[in-house]
C-alpha positions as a printed Julia matrix, in Angstrom:
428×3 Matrix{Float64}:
  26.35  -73.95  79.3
  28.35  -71.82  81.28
  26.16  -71.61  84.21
  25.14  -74.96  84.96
  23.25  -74.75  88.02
  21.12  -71.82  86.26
  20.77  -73.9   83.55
  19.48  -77.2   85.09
  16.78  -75.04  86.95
  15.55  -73.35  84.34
  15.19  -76.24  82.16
  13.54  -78.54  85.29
  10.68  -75.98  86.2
   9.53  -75.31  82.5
   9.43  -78.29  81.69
   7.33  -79.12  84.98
   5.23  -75.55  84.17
   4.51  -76.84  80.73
   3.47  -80.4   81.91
   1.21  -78.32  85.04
  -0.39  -75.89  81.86
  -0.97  -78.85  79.6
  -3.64  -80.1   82.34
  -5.66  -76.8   82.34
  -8.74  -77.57  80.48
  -8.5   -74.9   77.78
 -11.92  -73.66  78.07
 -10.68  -71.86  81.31
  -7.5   -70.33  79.77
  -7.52  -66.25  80.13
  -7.23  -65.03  76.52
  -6.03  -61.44  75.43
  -6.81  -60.14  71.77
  -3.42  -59.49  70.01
  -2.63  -58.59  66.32
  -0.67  -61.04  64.15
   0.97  -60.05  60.65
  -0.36  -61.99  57.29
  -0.12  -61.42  53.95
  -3.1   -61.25  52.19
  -3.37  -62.62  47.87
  -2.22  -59.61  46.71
   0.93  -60.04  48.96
  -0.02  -56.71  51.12
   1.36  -57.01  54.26
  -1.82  -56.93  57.13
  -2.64  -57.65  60.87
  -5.49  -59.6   62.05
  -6.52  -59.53  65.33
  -6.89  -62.43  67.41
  -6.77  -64.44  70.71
  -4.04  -65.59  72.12
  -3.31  -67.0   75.65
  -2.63  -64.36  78.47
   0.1   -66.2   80.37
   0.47  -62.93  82.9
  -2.68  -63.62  83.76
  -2.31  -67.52  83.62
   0.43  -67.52  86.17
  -0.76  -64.99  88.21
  -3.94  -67.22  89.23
  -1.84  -70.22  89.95
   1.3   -68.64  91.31
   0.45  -69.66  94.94
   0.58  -73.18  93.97
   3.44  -72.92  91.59
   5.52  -70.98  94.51
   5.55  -74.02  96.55
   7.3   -75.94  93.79
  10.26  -77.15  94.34
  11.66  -76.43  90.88
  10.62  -72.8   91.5
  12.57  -72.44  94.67
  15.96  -73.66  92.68
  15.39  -71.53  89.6
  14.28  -68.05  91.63
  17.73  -68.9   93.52
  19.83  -69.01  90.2
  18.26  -66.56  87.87
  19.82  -63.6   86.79
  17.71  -61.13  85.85
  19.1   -57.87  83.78
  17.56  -55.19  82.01
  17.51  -54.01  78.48
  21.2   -52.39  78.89
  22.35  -54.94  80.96
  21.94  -53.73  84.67
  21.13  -56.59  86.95
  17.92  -56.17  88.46
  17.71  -56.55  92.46
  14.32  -58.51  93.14
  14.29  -59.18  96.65
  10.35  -59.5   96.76
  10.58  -61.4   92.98
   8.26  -59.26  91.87
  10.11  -58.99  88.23
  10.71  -63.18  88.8
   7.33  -63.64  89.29
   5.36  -60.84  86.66
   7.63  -60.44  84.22
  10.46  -63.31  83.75
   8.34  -66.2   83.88
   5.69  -65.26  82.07
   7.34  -63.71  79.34
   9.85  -66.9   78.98
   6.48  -68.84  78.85
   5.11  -67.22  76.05
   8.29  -66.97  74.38
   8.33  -71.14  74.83
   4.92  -71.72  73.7
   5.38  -69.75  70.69
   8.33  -71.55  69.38
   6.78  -75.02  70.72
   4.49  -74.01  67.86
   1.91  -72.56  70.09
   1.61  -75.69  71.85
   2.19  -77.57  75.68
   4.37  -79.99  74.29
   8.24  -78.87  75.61
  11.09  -79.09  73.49
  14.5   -80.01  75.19
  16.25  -78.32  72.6
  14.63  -74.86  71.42
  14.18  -74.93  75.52
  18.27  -74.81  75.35
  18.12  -72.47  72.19
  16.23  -70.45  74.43
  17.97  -70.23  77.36
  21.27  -69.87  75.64
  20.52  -66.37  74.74
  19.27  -65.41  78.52
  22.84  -66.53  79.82
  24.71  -64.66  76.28
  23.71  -61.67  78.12
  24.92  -62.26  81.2
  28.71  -63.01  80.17
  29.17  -60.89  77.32
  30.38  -57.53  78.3
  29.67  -55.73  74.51
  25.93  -56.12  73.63
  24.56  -55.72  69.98
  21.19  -53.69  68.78
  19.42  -54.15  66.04
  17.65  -50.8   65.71
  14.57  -50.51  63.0
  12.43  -48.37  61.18
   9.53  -48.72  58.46
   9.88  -46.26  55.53
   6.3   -46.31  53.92
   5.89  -45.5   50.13
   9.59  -46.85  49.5
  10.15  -50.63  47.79
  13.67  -51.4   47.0
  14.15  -53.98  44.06
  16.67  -56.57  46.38
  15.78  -58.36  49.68
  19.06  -55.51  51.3
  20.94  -53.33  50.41
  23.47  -51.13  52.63
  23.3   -47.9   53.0
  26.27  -46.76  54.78
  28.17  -48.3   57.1
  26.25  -50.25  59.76
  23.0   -48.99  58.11
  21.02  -50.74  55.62
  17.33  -50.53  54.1
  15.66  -53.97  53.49
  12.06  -55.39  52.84
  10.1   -56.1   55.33
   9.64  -59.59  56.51
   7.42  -61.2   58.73
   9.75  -60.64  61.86
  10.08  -57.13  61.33
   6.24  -56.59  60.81
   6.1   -58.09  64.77
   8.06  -54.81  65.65
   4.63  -52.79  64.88
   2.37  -55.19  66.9
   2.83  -52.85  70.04
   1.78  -49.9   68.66
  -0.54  -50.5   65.2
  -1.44  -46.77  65.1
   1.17  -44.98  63.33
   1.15  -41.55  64.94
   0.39  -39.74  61.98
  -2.98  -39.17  60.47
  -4.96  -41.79  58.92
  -1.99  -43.84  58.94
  -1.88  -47.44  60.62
   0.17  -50.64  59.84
  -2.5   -51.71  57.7
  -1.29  -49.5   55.2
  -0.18  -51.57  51.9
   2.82  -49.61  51.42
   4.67  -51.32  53.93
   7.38  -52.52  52.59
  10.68  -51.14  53.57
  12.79  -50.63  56.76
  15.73  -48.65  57.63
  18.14  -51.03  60.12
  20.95  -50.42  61.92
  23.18  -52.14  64.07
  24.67  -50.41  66.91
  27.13  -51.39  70.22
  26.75  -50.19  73.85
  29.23  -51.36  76.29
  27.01  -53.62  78.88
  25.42  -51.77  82.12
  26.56  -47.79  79.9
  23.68  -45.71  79.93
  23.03  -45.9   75.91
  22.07  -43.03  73.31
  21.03  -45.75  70.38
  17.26  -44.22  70.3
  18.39  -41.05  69.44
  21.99  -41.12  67.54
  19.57  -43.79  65.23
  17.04  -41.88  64.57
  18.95  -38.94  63.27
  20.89  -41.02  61.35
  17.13  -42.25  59.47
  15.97  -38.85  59.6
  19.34  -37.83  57.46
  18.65  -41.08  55.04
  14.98  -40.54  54.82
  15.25  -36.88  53.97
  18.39  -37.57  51.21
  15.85  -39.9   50.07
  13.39  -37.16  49.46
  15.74  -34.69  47.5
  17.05  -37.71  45.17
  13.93  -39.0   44.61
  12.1   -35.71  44.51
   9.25  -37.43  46.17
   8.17  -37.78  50.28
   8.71  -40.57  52.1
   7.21  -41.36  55.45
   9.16  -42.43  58.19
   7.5   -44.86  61.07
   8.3   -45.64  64.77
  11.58  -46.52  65.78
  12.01  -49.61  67.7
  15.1   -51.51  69.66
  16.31  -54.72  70.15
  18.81  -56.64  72.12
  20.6   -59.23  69.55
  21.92  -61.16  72.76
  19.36  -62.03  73.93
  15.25  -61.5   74.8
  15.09  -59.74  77.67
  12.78  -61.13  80.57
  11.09  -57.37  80.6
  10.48  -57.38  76.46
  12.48  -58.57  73.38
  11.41  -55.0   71.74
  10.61  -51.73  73.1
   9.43  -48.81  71.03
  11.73  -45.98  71.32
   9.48  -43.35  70.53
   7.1   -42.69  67.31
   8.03  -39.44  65.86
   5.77  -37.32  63.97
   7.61  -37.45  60.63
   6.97  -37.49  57.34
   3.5   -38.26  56.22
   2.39  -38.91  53.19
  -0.46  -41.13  50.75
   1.26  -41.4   47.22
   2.22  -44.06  45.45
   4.9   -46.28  46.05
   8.52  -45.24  44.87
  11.21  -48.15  43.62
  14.54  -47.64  44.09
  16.6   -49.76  41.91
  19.82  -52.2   42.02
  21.87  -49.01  40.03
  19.85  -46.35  42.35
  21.34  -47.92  45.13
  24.99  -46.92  44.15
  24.16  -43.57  43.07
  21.53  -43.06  46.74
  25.25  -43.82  48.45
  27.42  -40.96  46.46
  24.69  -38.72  47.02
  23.76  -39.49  50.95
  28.29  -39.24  51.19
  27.8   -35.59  49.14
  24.83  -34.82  51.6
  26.12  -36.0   54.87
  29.44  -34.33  54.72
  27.54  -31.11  53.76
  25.24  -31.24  56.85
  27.84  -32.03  59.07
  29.87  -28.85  58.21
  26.92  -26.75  57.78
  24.39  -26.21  60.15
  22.27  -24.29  57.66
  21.85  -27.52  55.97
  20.81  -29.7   58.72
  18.54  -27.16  59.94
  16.9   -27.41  56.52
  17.07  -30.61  56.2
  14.95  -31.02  59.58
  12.41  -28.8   57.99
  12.27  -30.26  55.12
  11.05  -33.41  57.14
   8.43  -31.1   59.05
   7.01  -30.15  55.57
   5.31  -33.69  54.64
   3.16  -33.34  57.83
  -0.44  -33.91  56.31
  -1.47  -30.3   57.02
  -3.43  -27.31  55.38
  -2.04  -25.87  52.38
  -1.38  -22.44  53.7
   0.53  -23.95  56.31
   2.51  -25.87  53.96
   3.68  -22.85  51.98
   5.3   -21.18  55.34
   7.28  -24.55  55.75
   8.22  -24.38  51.86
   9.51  -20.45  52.26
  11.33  -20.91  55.56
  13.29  -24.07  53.44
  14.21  -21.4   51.02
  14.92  -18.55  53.68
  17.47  -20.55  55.07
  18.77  -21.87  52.62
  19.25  -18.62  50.24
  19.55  -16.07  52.97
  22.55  -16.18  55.01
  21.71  -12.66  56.24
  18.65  -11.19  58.08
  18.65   -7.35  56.88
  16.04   -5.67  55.11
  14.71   -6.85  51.38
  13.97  -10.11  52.0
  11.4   -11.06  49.49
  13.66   -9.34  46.85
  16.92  -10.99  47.78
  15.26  -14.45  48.08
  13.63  -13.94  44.65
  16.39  -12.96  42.6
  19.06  -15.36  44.17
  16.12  -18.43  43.81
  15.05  -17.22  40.32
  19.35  -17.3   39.11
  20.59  -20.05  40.44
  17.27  -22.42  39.98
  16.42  -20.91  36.21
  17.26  -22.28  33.33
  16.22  -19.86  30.73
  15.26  -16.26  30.75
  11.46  -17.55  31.07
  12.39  -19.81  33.45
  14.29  -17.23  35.53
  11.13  -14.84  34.97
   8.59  -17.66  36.03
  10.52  -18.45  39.25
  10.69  -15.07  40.2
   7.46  -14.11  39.98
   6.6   -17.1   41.85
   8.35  -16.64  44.64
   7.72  -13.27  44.66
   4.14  -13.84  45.14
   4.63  -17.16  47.33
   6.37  -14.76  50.15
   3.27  -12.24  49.8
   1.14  -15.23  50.3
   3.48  -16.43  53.02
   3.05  -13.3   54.63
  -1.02  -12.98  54.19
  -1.04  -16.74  56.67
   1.84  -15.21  59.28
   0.01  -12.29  59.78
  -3.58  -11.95  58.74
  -4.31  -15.94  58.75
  -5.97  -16.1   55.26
  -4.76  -14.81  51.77
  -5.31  -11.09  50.77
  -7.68  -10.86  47.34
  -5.15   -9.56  45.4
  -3.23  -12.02  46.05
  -5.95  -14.33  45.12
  -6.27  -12.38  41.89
  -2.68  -13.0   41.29
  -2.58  -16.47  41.69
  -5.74  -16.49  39.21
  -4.02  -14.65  36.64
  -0.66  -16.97  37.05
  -3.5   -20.04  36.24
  -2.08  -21.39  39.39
  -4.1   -23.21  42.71
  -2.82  -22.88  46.55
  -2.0   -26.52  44.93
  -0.42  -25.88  42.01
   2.03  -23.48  43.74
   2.56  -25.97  46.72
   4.22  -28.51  43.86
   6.08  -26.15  42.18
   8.05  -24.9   45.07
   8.5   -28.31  46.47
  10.46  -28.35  43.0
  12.27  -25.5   43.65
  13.24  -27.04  47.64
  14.56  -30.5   45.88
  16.21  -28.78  43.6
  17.76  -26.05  45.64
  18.99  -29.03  48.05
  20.69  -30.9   45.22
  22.58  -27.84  44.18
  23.41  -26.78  47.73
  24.57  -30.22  49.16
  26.54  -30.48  45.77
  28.34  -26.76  46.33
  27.1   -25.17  50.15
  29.77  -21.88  48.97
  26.57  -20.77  46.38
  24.84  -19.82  49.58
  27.86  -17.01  50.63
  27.92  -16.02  46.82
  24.39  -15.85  46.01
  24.13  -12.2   45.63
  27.79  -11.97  43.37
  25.57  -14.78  41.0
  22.94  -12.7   40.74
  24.8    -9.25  39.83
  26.64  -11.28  37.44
């Protein structure tokens, strides 16, 4: 220990706290209701909610005796306190001491005591070690996650690119979504079964900096989860993104939710990605990453292509789908629009001479339809006759251009220079 005095304090007034809490008669113990993950027979990951000791509460109605300790004098004299960046917290009037520190060591104590009185010299020192880490280590370490729903990966980890990697979820990470059960999209909570995967990254911050990990992380997943969706062709949703000191567990929280962004939802089934996927994901995310950083075009698209899985009307779906396409087959903003963005779509997505025709005409009609929503806020009925005589739904249409966006991305991350040339392709 390299702060002995802190140390011996600490270690003298839990273990006097835990001997004072062990004579409580348990039918007076404030409870709060909190979720805990399980795993049910089918091995679906789920939270049930129950009770659990409030030990903000616990303290709180006994502080006035505890305060007169003498244990609690020597350990409120040699406690540091620091934040989650590594600030150390003035507390003349101990209020963070007092509401936050002690009871949140407690609990942290009585859970590895295996929810129990009984104190533990050691895991007591295993504990306290990683309080005084913090305080002498001048380069702290964050372990930044993210659940990607309808995505199972065949190994326990894998890495993605450097300092990134996508792994199943365990029991520790499904603690990360007890704060905050209700995912932020619709319908969908951490009671979903497709929990399965999340994106991790570990980041630096020099101790006391103000740091930029929530956001510099999140774009990073938002790049991943989106390459995900052009190689796999498929949507993947992308959950709250959460924080946490590797030091140490801070006497405020060991994990704070950065923000929940409203990404990517989606109900399909689950999508695999392989041992060999893995190695071809990387190439591809390299091809795609080095394309969005040089074009902005691409990143903008990228972001919408994100915005697309919201779970929203059709209509509205199909102006997300044709902006994708606008910007990424119309470099220019002059007149002919529809026309340019048909042609240049129907040559460098076709196949065949039917295949050119049929992706023409659809996108043809697709902008008319866009255009109906912008403007008028329903579809004309010709348009409705059109569709008809195509043999195509509002839903139909929806999943064919979503095919044309993958598609377009592949062949746009893979050569961005099409986009300049789009209109020599088609004259040729």
């Amino acid at each position: 220990m390299k702060n002995r005095r802190y140390w011996v304090s600490f270690e003298s007034f839990f273990k006097r706290l835990f001997d004072y809490l062990k004579k409580q008669q348990t039918d007076t113990l404030p409870l709060q209701s909190r979720y805990f993950p399980r795993i049910d027979e089918e091995k679906n990951h789920r939270f049930e909610l129950s009770n659990t000791i409030d030990f903000r509460q616990l303290l709180q109605r006994n502080l006035q005796e505890i305060k007169e300790w003498k244990e609690y004098l020597d350990l409120s004299e040699n406690v540091i306190l620091m934040s989650e960046y590594g600030e150390i917290w003035e507390d003349k009037d101990k209020f963070h001491f007092n509401f936050n520190y002690i009871p949140s060591v407690t609990d942290d104590l009585f859970q590895r005591f295996g929810k129990s009185f009984k104190y533990s010299n050691k895991i007591a020192a295993e504990c306290y070690a990683l309080l005084e880490n913090c305080i002498y280590l001048d380069e702290w370490r964050f372990l930044v996650k993210s659940p990607v729903y309808d995505l199972e990966i065949q190994q326990r980890q894998a890495k993605i690119t450097a300092g990134v990697y996508i792994k199943q979820i365990d029991i520790d990470d499904l603690w990360l979504l007890v704060p905050s059960l209700t995912h932020h999209g619709s319908g969908v909570t951490a009671y979903s079964p497709f929990l399965r995967t999340m994106l991790v990254a570990e980041e630096k911050c020099k101790k006391g900096d103000q740091s930029q990990i929530g956001a510099h992380t999140f774009r990073t997943f938002r790049d991943i989860v989106a390459a995900l969706c052009v190689f796999k062709k498929h949507r993947f949703e992308i959950g709250p993104l959460f924080y946490q000191p590797k030091n140490f567990r801070s006497f405020m929280s060991s994990i704070t939710a950065m923000y929940m962004p409203d990404e990517i939802h989606t109900y399909d089934d689950i999508r695999l990605i392989t041992k060999n996927e893995i190695l071809r994901f990387r190439a591809f995310l390299k091809k795609y990453e080095s394309s969005i950083r040089r074009h902005r075009w691409l990143e903008l698209a990228s972001d919408r292509l994100l915005r697309l899985f919201y779970e929203m009307k059709v209509e509205d779906r199909i102006v997300d789908i044709m902006t994708i396409l606008e910007i990424l087959y119309l470099p220019e903003s002059d007149m002919e629009l529809k026309y340019k963005l048909s042609t240049r779509c129907a040559k460098i997505l076709g196949r065949s001479k039917s295949g050119v025709k049929e992706i023409y005409g659809t996108i043809k009609l697709s902008y008319d339809i866009r255009s109906n929503v912008v403007h008028a806020g329903a579809i004309s009925p010709n348009n409705n006759k059109r569709l008809m005589k195509a043999g195509l739904s509002l839903n139909d249409l929806v999943r064919r251009l979503e095919e044309y966006v993958y598609r377009s991305f592949e062949i746009l991350i893979g050569n961005p220079e099409i986009r300049n040339r789009s209109e020599d392709i088609v004259i040729s």
